[in-house]
FIKOLZA-1660 file (N, C-alpha, C; in steps of 0.1 Angstrom, whole numbers, plus 5000, padded with zeros to 4 digits):
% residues 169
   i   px   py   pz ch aa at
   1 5008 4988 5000  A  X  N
   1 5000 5000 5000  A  X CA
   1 5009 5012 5000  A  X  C
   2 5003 5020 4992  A  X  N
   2 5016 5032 4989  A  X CA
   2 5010 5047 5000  A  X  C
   3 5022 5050 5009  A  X  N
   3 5021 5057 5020  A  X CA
   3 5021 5072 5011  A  X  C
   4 5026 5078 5004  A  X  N
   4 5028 5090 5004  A  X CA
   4 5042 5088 4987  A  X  C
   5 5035 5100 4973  A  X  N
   5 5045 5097 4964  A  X CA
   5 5048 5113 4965  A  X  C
   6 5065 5115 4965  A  X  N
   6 5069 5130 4960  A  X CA
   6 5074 5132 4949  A  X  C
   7 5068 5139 4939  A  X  N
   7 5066 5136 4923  A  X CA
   7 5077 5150 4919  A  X  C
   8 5078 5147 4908  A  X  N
   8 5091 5156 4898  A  X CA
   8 5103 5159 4907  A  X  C
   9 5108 5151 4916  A  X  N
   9 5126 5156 4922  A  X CA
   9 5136 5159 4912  A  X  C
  10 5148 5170 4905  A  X  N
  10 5153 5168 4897  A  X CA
  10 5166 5166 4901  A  X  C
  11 5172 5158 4898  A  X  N
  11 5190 5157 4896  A  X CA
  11 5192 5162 4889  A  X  C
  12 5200 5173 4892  A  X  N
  12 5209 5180 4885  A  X CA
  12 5221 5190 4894  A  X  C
  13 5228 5197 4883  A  X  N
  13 5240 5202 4894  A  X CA
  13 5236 5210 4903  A  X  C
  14 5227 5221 4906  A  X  N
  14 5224 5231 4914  A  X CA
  14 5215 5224 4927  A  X  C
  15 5207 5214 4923  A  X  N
  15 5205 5202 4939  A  X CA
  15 5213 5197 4944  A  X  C
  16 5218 5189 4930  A  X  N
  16 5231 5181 4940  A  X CA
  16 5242 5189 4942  A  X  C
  17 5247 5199 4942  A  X  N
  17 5257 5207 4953  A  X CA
  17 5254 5206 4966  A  X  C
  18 5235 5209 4968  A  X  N
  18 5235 5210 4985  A  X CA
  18 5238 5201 4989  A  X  C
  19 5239 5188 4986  A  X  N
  19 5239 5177 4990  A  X CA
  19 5248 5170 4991  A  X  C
  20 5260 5176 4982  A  X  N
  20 5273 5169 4980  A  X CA
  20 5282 5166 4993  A  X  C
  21 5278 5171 5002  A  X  N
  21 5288 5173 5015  A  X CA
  21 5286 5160 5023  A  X  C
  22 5269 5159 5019  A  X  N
  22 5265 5147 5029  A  X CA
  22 5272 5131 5022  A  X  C
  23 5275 5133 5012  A  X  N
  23 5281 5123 5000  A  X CA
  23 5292 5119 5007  A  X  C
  24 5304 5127 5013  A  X  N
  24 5313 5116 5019  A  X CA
  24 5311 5113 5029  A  X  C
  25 5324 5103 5034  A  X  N
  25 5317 5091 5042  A  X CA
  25 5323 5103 5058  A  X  C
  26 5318 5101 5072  A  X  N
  26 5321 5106 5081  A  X CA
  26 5337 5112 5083  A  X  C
  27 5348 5096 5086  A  X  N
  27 5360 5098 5086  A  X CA
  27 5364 5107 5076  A  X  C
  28 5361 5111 5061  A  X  N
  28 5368 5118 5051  A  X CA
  28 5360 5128 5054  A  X  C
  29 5351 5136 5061  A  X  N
  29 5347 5148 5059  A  X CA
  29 5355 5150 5076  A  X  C
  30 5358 5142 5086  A  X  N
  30 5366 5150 5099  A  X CA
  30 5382 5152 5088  A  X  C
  31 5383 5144 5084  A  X  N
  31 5403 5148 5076  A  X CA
  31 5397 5158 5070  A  X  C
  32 5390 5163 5060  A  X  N
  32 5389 5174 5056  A  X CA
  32 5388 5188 5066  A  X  C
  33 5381 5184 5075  A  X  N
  33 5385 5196 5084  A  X CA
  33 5397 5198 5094  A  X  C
  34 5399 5188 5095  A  X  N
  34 5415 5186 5103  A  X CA
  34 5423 5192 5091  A  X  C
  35 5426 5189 5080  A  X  N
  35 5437 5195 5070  A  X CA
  35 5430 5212 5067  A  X  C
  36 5418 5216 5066  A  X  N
  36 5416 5232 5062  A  X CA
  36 5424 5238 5075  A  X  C
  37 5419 5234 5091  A  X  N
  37 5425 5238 5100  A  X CA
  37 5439 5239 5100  A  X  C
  38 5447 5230 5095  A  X  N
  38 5462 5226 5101  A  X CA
  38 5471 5236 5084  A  X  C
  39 5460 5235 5077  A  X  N
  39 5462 5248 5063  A  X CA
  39 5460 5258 5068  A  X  C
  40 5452 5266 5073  A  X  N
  40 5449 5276 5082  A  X CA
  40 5466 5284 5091  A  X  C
  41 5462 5272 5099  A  X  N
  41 5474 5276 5112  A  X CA
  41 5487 5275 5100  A  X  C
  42 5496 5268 5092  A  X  N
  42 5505 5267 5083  A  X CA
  42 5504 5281 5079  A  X  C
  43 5494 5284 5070  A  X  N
  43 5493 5299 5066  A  X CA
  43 5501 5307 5074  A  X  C
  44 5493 5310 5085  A  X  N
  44 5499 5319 5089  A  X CA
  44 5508 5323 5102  A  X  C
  45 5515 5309 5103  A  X  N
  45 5529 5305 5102  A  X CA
  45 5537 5311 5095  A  X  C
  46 5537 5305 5081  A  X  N
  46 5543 5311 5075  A  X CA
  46 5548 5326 5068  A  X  C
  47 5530 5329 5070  A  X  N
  47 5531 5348 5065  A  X CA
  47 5539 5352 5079  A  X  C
  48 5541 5348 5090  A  X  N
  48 5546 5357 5101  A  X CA
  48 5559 5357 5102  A  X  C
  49 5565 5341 5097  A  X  N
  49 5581 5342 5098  A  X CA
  49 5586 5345 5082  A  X  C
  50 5576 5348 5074  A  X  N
  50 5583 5355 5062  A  X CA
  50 5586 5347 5051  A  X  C
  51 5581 5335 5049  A  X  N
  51 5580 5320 5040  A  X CA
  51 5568 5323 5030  A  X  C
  52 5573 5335 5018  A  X  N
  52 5563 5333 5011  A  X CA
  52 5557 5324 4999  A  X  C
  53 5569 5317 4998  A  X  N
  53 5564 5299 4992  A  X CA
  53 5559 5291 4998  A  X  C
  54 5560 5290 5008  A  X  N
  54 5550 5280 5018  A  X CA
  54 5543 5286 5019  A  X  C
  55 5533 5302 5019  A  X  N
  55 5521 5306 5019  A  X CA
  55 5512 5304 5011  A  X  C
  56 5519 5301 5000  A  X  N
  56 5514 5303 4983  A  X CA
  56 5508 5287 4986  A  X  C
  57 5519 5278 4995  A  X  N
  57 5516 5262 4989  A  X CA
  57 5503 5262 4998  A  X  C
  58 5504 5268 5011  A  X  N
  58 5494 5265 5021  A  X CA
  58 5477 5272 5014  A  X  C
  59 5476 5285 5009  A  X  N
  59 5465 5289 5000  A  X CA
  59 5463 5278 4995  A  X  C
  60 5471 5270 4986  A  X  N
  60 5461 5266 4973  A  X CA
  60 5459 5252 4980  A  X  C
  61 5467 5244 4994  A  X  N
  61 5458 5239 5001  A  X CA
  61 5444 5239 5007  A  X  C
  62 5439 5250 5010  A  X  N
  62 5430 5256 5013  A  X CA
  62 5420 5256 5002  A  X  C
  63 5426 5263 4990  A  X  N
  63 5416 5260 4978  A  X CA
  63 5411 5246 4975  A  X  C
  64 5420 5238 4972  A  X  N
  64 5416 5219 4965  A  X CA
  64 5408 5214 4980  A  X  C
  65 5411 5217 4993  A  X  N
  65 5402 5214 5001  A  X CA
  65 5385 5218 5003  A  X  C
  66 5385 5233 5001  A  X  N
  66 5375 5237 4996  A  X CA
  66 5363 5236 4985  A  X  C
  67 5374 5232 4976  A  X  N
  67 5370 5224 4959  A  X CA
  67 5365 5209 4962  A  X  C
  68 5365 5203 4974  A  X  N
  68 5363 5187 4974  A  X CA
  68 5348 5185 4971  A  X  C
  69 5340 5193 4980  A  X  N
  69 5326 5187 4969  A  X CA
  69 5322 5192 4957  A  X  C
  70 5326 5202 4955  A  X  N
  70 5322 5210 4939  A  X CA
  70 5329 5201 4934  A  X  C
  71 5337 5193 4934  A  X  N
  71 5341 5182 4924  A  X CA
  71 5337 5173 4924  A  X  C
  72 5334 5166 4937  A  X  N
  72 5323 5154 4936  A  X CA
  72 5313 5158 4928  A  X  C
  73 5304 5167 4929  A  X  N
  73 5293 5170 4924  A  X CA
  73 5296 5172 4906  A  X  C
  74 5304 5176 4904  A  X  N
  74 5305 5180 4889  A  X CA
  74 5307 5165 4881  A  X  C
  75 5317 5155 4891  A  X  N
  75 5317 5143 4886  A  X CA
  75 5306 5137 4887  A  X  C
  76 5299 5133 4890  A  X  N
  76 5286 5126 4892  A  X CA
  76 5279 5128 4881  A  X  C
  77 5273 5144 4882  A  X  N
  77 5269 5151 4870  A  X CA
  77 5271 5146 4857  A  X  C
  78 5288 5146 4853  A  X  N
  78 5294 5142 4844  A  X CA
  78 5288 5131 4838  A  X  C
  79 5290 5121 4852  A  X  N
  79 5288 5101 4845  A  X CA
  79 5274 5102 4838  A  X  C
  80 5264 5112 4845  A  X  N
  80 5249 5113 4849  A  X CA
  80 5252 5115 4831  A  X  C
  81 5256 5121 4827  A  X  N
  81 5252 5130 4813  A  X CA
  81 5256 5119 4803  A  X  C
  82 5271 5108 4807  A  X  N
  82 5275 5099 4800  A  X CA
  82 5264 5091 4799  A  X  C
  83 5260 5087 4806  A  X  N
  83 5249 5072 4805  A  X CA
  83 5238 5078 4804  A  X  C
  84 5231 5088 4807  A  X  N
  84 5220 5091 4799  A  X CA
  84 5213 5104 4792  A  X  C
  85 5228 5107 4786  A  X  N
  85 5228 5114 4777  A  X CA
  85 5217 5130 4782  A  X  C
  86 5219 5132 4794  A  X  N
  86 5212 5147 4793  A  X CA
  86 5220 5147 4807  A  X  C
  87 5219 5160 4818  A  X  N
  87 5230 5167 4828  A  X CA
  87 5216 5167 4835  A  X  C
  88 5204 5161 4836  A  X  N
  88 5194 5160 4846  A  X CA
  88 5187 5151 4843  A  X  C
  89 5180 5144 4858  A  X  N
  89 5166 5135 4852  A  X CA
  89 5160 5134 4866  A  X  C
  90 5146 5135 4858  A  X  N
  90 5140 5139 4874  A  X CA
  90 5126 5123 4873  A  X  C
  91 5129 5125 4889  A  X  N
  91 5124 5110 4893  A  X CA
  91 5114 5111 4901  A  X  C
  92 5106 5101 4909  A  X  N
  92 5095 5104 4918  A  X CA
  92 5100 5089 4930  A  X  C
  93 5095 5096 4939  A  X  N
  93 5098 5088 4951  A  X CA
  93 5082 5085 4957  A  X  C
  94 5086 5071 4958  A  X  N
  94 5074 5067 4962  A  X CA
  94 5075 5056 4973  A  X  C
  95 5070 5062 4986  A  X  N
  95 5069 5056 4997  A  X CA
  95 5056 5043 5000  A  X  C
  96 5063 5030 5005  A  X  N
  96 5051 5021 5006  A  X CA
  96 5054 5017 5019  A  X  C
  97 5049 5006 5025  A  X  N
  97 5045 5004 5037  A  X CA
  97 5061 4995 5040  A  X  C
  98 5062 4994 5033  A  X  N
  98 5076 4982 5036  A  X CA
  98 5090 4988 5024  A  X  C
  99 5089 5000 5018  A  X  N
  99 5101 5000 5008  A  X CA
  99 5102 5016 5005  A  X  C
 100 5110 5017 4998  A  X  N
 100 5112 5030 4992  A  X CA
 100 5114 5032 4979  A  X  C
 101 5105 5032 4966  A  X  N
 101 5110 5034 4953  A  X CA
 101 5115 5042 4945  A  X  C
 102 5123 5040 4939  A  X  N
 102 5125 5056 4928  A  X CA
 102 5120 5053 4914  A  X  C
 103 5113 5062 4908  A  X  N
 103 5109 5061 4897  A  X CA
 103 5113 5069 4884  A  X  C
 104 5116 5066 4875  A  X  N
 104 5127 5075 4871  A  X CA
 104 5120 5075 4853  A  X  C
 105 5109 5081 4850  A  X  N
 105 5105 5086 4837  A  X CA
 105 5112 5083 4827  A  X  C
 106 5124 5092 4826  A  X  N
 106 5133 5096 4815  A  X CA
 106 5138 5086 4811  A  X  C
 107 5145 5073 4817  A  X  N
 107 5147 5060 4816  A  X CA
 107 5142 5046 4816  A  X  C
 108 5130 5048 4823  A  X  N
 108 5117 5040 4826  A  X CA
 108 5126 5029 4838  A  X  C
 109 5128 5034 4845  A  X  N
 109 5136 5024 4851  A  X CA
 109 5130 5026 4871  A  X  C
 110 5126 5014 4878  A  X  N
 110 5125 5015 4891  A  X CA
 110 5137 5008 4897  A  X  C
 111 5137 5016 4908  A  X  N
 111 5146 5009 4923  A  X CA
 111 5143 5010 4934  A  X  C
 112 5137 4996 4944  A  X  N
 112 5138 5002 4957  A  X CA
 112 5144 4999 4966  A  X  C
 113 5147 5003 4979  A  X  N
 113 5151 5002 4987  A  X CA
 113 5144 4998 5003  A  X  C
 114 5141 4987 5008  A  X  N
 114 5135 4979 5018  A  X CA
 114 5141 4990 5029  A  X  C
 115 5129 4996 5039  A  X  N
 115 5132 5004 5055  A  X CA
 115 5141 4996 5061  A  X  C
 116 5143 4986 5062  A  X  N
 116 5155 4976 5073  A  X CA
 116 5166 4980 5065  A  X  C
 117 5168 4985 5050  A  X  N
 117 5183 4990 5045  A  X CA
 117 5187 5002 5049  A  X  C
 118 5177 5010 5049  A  X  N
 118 5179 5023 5052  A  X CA
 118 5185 5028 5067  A  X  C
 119 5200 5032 5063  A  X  N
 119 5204 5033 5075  A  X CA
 119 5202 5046 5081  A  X  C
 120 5202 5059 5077  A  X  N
 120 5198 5073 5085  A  X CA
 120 5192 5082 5069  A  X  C
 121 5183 5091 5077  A  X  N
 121 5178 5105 5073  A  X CA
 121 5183 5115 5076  A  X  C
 122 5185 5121 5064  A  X  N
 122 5194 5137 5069  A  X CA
 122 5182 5143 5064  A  X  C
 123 5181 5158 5071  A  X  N
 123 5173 5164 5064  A  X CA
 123 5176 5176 5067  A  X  C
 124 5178 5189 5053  A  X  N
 124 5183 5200 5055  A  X CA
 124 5175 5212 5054  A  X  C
 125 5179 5222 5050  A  X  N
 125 5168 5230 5042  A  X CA
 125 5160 5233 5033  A  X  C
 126 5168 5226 5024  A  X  N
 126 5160 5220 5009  A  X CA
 126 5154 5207 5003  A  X  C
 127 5163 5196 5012  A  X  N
 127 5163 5185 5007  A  X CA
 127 5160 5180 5021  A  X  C
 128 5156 5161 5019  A  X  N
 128 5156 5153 5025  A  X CA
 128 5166 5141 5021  A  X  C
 129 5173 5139 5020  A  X  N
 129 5181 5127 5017  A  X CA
 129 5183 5111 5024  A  X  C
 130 5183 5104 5015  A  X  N
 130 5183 5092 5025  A  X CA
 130 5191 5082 5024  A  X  C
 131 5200 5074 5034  A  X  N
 131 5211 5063 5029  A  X CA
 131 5209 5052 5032  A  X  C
 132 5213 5045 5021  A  X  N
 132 5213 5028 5022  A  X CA
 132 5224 5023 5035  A  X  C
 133 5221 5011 5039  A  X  N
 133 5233 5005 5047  A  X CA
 133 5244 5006 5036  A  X  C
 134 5242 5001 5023  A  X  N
 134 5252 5000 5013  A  X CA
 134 5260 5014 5006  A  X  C
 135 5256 5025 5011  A  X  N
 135 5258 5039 5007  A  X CA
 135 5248 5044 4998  A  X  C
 136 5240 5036 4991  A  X  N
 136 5234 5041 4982  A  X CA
 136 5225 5056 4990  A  X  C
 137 5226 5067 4981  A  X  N
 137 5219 5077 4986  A  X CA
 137 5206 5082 4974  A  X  C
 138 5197 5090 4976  A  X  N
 138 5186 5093 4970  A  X CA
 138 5179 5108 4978  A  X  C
 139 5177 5119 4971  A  X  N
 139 5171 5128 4982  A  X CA
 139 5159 5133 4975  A  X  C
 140 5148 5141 4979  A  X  N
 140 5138 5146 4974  A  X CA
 140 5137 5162 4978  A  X  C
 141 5136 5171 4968  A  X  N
 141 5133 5185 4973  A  X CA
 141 5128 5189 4981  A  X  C
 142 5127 5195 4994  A  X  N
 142 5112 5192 5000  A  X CA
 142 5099 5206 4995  A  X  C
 143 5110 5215 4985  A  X  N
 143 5094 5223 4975  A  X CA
 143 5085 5213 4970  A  X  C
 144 5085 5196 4967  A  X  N
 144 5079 5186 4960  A  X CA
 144 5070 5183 4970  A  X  C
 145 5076 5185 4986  A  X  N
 145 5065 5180 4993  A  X CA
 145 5057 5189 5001  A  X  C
 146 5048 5189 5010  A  X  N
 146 5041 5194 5013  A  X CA
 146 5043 5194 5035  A  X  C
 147 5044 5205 5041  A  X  N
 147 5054 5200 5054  A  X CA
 147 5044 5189 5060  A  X  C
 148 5032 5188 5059  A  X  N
 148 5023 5177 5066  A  X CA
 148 5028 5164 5062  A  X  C
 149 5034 5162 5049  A  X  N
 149 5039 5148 5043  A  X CA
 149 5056 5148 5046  A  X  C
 150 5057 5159 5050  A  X  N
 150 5075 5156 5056  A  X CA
 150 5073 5150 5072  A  X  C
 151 5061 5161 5079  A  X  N
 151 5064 5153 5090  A  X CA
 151 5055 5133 5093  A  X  C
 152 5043 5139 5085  A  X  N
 152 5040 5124 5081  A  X CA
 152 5053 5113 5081  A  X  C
 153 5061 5118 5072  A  X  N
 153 5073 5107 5064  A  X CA
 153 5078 5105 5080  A  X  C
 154 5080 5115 5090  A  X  N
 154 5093 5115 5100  A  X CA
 154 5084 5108 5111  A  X  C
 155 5073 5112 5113  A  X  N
 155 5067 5102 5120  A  X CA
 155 5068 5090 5118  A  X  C
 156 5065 5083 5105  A  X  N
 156 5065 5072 5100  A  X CA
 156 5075 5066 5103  A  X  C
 157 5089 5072 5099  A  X  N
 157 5103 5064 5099  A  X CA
 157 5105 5060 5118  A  X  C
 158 5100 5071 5122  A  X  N
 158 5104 5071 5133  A  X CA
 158 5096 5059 5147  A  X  C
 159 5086 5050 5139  A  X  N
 159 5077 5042 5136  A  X CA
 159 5092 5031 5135  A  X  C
 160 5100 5035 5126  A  X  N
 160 5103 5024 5116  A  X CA
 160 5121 5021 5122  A  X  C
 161 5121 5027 5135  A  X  N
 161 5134 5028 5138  A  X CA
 161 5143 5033 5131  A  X  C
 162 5143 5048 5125  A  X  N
 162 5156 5046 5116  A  X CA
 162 5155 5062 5118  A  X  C
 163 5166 5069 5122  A  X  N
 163 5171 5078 5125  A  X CA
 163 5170 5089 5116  A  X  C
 164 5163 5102 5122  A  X  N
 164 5160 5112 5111  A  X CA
 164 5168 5122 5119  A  X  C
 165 5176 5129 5112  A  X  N
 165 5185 5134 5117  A  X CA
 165 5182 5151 5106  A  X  C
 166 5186 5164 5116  A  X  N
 166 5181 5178 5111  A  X CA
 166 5196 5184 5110  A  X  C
 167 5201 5190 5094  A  X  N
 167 5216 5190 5092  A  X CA
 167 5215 5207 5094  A  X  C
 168 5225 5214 5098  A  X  N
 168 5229 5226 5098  A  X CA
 168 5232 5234 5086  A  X  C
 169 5236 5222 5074  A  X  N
 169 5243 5223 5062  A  X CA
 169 5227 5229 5049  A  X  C
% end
């Protein structure tokens, strides 16, 4: 029995940037902030004792660190555009009593995903995103939904043991 469907989500680059952050895995987004910090303090180290090649190296540290999801996200994009030939495709998520489906028009293609896989919910300002035990991720705008069917969904999950978590990002 189908709980609740959120219709037209689009992939594409300007969604998936908000979301790109949630994409890596825990450990690689603490080293990412352990290296901006320890780039940071290097900096300006070096501007104080007068090392203006190690300033230069420590900036553009600071830059490729900065750059780590805007590249994730452009790659993704990328493959998205390789295999099906357009830079977006928008899908519908459709909630059932026991699964999670995606439905995906432009390819005619379904996938779902069983609640006992689903290991946590993020949910931010725009989006709701959701992860497999397996990493698989999927998110829905939440302009597609309506807030009585967001909190509906968080009741539900929360029904369903599986962690809805509210991101700062």
């Amino acid at each position: 029995m189908e709980i609740l469907t959120v219709k037209n989500n689009k992939m594409d680059y300007s969604t998936f940037k908000k979301v790109s952050f949630h994409f890596f895995p825990v450990f690689y987004t603490l080293f990412l902030i352990v290296a901006f910090c320890l780039s940071w303090i290097t900096l300006f180290m070096n501007l104080s004792a007068g090392h203006v090649i190690y300033s230069v190296i420590s900036v553009s540290n600071l830059i490729l660190i900065c750059s780590q999801p805007r590249r994730l996200s452009k790659k993704i994009i990328k493959q998205l555009n390789k295999s099906l030939q357009t830079n977006y495709y928008i899908y519908d998520l459709v909630f059932y009593e026991d699964k999670l489906t995606t439905v995906v028009d432009s390819v005619e293609n379904k996938a779902s995903i069983k609640y006992t896989n689903i290991k946590n919910i993020i949910e931010t300002k725009d989006v709701v995103l959701f992860t497999s035990n397996a990493g698989f991720k999927i998110y829905f705008e939440k302009k597609n939904a309506s807030n009585e069917d967001i909190e509906r969904l968080h009741a539900f999950f929360d029904t369903q043991n599986i962690k809805w978590k509210k991101s700062i990002l």
